[in-house]
VONU-338345 format. One line per field, with one value per residue (C-alpha): z, y, x; residue in three letters; residue number from 1. Coordinates in Angstrom, 3 decimals, padded with zeros to 6 digits. Layout:
N
w: (Z	...)
v: (Y	...)
u: (X	...)
code: (Ala	...)
pos: (NUM	...)
//
This chain:
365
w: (000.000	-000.727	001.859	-000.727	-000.215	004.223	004.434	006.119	007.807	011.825	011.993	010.192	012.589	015.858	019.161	020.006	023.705	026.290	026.294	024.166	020.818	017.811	016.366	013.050	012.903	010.230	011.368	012.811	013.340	014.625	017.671	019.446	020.127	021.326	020.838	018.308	017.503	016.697	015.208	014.761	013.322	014.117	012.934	012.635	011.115	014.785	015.570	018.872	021.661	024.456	026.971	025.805	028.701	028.866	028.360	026.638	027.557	024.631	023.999	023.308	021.962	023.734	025.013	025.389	027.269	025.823	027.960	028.921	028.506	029.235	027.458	027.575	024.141	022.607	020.237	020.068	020.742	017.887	015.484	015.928	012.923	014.453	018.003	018.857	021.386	021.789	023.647	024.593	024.731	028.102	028.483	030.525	028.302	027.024	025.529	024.252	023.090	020.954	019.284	018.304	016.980	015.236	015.120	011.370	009.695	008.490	011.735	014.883	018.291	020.983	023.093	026.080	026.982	027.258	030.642	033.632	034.893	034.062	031.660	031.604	030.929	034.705	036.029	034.341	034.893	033.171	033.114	032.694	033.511	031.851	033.753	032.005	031.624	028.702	027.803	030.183	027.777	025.585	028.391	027.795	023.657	023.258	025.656	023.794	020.030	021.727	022.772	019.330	017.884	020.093	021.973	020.511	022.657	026.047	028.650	028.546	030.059	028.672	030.493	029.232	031.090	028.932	029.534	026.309	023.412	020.623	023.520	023.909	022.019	019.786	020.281	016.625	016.421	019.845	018.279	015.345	017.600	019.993	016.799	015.857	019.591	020.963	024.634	024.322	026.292	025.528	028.185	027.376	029.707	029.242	031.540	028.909	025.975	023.024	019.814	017.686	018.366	019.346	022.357	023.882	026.117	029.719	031.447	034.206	036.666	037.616	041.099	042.983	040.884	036.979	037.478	037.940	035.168	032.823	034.455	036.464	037.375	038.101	041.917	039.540	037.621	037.057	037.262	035.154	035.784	034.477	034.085	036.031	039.704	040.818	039.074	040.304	043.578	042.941	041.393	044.133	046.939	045.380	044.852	048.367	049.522	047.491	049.141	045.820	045.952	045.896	045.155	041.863	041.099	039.153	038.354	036.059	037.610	036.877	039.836	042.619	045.542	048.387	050.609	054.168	055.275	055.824	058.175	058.384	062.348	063.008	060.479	062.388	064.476	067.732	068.094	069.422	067.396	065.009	066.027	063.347	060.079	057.309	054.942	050.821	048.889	045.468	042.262	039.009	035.656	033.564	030.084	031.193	032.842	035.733	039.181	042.319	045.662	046.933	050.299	052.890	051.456	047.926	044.808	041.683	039.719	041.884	042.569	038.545	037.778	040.338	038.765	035.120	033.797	032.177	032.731	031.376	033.673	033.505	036.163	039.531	041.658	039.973	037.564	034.323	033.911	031.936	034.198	034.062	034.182	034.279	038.135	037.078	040.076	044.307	046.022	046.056	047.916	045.801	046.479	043.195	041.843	039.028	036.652	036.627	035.889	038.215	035.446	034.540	038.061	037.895	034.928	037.118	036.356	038.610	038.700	039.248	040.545	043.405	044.821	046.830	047.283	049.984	048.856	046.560	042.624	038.708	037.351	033.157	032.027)
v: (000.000	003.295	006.046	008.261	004.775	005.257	008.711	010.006	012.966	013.042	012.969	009.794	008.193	006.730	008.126	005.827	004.141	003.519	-000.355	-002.943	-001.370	-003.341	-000.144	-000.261	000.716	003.512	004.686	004.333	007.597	007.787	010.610	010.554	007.464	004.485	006.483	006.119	007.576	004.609	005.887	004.149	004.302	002.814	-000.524	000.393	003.554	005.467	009.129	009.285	011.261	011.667	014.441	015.890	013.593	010.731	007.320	003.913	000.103	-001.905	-005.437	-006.739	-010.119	-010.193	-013.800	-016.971	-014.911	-011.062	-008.418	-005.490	-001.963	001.247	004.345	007.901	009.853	012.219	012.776	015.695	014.747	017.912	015.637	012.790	010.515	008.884	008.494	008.213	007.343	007.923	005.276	005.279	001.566	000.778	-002.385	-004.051	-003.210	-006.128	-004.585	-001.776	-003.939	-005.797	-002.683	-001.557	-005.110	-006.104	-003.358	-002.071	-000.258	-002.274	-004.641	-004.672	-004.408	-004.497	-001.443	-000.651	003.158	006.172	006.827	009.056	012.670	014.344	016.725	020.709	019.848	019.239	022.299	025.332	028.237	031.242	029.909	026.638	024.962	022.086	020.315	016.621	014.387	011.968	010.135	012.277	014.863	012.873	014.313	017.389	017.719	016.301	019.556	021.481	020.563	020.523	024.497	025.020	024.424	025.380	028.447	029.290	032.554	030.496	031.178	028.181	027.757	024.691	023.135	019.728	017.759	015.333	013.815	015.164	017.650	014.761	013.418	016.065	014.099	016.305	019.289	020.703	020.436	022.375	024.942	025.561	026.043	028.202	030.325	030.185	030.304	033.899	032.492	029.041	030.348	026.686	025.966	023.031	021.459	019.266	017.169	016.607	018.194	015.778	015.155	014.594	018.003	021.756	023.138	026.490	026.706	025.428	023.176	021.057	019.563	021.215	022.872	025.950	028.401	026.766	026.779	030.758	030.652	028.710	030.177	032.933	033.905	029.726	030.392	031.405	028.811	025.758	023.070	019.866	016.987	014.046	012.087	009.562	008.523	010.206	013.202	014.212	013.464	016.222	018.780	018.085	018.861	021.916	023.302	022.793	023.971	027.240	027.737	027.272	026.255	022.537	022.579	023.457	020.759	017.689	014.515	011.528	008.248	004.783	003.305	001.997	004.245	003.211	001.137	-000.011	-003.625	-005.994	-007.952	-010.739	-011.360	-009.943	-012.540	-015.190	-017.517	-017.189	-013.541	-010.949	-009.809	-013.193	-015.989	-018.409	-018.905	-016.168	-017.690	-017.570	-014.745	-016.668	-014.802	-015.921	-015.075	-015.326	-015.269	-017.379	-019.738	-020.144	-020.423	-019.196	-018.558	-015.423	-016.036	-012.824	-009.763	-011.207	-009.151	-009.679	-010.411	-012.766	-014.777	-014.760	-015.346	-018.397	-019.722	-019.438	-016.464	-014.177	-010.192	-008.205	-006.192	-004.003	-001.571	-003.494	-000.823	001.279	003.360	002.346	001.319	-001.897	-004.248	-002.522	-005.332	-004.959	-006.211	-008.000	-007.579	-007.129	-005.414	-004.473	-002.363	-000.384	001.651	002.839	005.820	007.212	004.411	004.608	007.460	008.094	007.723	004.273	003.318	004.107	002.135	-000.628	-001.386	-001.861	-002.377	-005.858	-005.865	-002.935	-004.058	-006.873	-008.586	-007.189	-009.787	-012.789	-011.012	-012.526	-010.330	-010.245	-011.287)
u: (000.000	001.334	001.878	-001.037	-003.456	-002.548	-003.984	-007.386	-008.438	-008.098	-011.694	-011.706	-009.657	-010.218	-007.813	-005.609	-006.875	-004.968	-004.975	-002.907	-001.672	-000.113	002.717	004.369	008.333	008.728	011.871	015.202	017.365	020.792	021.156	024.548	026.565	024.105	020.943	018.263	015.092	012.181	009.431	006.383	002.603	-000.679	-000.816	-005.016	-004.988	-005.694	-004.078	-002.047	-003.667	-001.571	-000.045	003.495	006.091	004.140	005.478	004.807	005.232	006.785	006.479	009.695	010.676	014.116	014.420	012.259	009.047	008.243	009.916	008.047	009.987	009.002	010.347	009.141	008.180	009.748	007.553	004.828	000.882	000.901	001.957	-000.635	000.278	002.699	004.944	008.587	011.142	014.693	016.551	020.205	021.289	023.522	025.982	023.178	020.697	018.121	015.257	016.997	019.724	017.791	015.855	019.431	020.024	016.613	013.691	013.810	011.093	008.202	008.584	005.731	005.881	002.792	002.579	000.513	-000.227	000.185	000.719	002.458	001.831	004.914	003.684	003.659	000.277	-000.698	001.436	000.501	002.807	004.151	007.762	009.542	012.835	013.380	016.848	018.123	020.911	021.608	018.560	016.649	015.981	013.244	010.273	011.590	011.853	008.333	007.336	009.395	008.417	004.369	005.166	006.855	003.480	001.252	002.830	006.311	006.341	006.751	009.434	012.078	015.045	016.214	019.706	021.317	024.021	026.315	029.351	030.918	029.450	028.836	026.252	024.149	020.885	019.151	021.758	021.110	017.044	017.180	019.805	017.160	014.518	015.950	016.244	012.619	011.005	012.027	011.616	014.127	016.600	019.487	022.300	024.383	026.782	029.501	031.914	034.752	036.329	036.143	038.930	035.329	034.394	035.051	033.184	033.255	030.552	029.995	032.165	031.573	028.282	025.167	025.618	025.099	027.259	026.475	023.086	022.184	024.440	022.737	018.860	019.735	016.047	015.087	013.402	010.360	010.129	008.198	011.096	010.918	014.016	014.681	018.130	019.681	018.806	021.946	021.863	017.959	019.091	021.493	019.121	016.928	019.147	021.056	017.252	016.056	019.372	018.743	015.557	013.552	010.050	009.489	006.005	006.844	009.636	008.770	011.080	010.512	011.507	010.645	012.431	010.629	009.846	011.011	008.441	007.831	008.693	005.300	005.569	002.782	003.298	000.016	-001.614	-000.396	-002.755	-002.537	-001.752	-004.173	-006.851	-006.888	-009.167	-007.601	-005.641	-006.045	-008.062	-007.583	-009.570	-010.776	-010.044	-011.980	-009.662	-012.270	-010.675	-008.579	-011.693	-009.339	-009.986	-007.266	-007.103	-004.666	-002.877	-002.984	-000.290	000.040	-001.429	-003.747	-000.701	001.575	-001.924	-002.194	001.113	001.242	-001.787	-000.563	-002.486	-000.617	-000.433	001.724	003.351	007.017	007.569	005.527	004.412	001.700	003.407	003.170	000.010	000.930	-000.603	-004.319	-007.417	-010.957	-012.217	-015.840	-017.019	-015.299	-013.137	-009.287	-006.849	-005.065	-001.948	-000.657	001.739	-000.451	-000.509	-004.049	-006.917	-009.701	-012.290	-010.853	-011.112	-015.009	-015.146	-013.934	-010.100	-007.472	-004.141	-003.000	000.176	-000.722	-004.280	-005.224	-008.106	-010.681	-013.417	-013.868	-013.019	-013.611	-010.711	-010.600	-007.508)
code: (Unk	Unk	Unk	Unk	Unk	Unk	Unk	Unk	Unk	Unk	Unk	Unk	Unk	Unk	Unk	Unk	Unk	Unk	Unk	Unk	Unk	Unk	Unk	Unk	Unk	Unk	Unk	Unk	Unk	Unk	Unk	Unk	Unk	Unk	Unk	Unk	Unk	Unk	Unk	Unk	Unk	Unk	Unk	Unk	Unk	Unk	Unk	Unk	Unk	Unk	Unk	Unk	Unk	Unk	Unk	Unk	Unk	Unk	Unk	Unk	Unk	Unk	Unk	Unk	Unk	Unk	Unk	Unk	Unk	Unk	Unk	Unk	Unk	Unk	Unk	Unk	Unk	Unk	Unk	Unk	Unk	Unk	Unk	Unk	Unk	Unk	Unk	Unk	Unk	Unk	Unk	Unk	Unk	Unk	Unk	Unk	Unk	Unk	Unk	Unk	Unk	Unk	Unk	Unk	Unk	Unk	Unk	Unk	Unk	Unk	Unk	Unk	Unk	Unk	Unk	Unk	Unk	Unk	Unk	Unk	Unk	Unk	Unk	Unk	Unk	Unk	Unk	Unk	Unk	Unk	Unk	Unk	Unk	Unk	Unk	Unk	Unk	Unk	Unk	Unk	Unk	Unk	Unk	Unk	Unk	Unk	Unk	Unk	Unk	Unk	Unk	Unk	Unk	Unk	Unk	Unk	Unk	Unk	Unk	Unk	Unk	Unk	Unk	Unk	Unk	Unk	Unk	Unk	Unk	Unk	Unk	Unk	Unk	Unk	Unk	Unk	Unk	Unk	Unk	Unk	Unk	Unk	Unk	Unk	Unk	Unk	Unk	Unk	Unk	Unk	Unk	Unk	Unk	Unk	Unk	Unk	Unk	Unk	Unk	Unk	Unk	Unk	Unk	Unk	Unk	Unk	Unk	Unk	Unk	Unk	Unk	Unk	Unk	Unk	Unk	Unk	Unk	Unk	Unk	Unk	Unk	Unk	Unk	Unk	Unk	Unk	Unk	Unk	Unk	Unk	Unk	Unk	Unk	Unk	Unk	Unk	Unk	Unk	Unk	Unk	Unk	Unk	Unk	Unk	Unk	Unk	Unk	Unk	Unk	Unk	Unk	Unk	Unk	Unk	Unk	Unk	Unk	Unk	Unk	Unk	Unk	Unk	Unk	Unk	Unk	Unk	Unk	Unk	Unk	Unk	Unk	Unk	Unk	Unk	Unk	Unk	Unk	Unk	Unk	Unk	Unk	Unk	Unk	Unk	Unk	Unk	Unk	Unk	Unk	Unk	Unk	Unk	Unk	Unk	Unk	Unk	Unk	Unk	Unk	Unk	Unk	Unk	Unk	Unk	Unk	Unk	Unk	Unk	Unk	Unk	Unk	Unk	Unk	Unk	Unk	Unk	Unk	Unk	Unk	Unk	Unk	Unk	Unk	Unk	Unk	Unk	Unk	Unk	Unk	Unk	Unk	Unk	Unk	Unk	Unk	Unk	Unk	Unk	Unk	Unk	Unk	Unk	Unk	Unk	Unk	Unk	Unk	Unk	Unk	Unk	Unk	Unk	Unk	Unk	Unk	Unk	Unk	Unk	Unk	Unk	Unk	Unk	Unk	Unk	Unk)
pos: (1	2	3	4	5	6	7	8	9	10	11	12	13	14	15	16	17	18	19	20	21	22	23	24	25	26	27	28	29	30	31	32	33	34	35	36	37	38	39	40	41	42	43	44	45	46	47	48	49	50	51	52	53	54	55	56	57	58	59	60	61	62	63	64	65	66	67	68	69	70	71	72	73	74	75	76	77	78	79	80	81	82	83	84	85	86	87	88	89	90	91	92	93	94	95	96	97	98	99	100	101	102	103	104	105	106	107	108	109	110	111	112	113	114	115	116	117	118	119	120	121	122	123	124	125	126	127	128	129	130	131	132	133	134	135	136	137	138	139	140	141	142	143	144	145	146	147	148	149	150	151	152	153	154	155	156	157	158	159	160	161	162	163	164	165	166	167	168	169	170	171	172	173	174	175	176	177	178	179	180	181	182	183	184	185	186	187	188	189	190	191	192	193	194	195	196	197	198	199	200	201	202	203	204	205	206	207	208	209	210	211	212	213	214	215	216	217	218	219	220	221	222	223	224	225	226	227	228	229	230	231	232	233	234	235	236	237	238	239	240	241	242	243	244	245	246	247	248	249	250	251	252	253	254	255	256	257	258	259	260	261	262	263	264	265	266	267	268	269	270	271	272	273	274	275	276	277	278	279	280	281	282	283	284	285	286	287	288	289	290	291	292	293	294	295	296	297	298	299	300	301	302	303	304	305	306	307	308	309	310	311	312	313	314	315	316	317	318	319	320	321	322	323	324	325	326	327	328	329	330	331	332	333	334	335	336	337	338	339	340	341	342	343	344	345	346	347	348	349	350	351	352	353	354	355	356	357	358	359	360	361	362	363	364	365)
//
């Protein structure tokens, strides 16, 4: 079929939903060293609706079983035809290894999403600050291209981190459009001088003196961060220690928070308040047609997975949304970290691998 035969209007097309997605590769771009742009279409003919800084669980035939990776977009919702993300591919990396190694254009992938709430889009404001390292910066170009066509005036102070110049990702797109938008305000900086190419702007790490450098008026901003665990940790304390405003800094992470030990002592028979042994909560999988019983403390998905249902699932505690089912009918208790909307709890889906039964449940999956 030719590209002529693929077009329709928007309003011909359905929005792409937030549950399982089959995506088309259309394109592979080299960035900087080890990072590569994959961008991908609708494999039925939907647009892409999604917030600029969201994110997107792939599907990844890396091994014997599917793994489940989750990589932000840097891509603009603007530009609804099609997504991408820009991955940088470590030594340990699996999924991302074996993008770099296999994914060409005119080859699927299954996709779940979009998802997460680190988007300008939830914290209005006047003025941004937009603070990344290395792969970090894909949240912050898909804001940035989305304000390029939406509101080019906007105030942005946009600051970078690489270890060298050639590894600042996207470097000359962001050089064009600080020409075009009049309030891109672009500071770059690098750890180490490079024989591949000249630099002669700042040198060095984030900290207290570089960064009223780089956004000298930043205590009244909105401040976006994303990079490595290490280097937020960083940002974070040089902001608190410089008195700004926390209520209006945001970081993307997709490690686990930290969480409190359980301890199941107080399930125990014997002990005060419990007259006997914790009985089993039965869970019906219905598409499956199978029938479980979850022990006391353990979730929708380790009863599943123990059971032999499968539900895919990538980040494990209620971020990514990957793991979403619909809950028939009973109860849970769920603790999540925004992988899931209010209105699609009403609609009666959970997330399985943060909510535990509270009564007997028939769970579709």
């Amino acid at each position: 079929m030719t590209s002529i035969g693929l077009y329709r209007h928007l309003d011909e097309m359905a929005p792409w939903n937030d549950r399982l997605q089959v995506l088309e590769c259309i394109g592979v771009t080299d960035e900087a060293p080890q990072v590569r742009t994959f961008t991908f279409r609708s494999d039925n003919q939907t647009w892409f609706r999604y917030q600029p800084g969201q994110f997107v669980t792939l599907e990844l035939p890396a091994g014997t079983e599917p793994v489940l990776r989750t990589y932000t977009l840097s891509s603009s919702p603007s530009r609804p035809f099609s997504i991408a993300i820009t991955v940088k591919a470590q030594a340990d990396s699996i999924g991302t290894r074996w993008m770099f190694d296999h994914l060409r254009p005119g080859m699927h992938v299954k996709a779940y999403g979009p998802a997460g709430d680190f988007s300008l889009h939830n914290y209005p404001a006047a003025k941004y600050l937009f603070i990344s390292a290395g792969s970090g910066i894909t949240p912050m170009m898909s804001m940035t291209r989305w304000l390029n066509d939406f509101a080019p005036q906007t105030d942005i102070a946009f600051v970078n981190c690489a270890r060298r110049p050639e590894e600042i990702i996207f470097r000359k797109e962001l050089e064009l459009l600080g020409n075009q938008m009049p309030g891109l305000s672009l500071g770059f900086l690098v750890e180490e001088r490079s024989s591949r190419e000249s630099w002669f702007g700042h040198m060095g790490r984030i900290d207290a003196v570089r960064l009223p450098l780089l956004s000298p008026d930043f205590r009244e901003r909105e401040i976006f961060c994303c990079g490595p665990e290490p280097f937020m940790r960083a940002v974070h304390q040089l902001l608190e220690t410089a008195g700004f405003d926390m209520a209006h800094y945001h970081q993307e992470s997709f490690g686990a928070p930290p969480v409190e030990p359980v301890s199941f002592a107080d399930n125990l028979p014997g002990e005060a308040g419990v007259d006997g042994p914790v009985e089993a909560t039965p869970i019906r999988f219905s598409l499956s047609e199978v029938d479980a019983e979850c022990v006391a403390g353990q979730t929708v998905l380790q009863t599943a997975r123990a059971a032999g249902v499968r539900i895919p699932a990538a980040c494990e505690f209620g971020l990514c949304g990957t793991c979403k089912v619909k809950k028939i009918f009973g109860e849970v208790e769920m603790n999540h970290n925004g992988g899931i909307l209010d209105h699609e709890i009403a609609d009666g889906f959970v997330l399985a691998c943060c909510s535990r039964p509270l009564s007997a449940l028939e769970i579709e999956a």
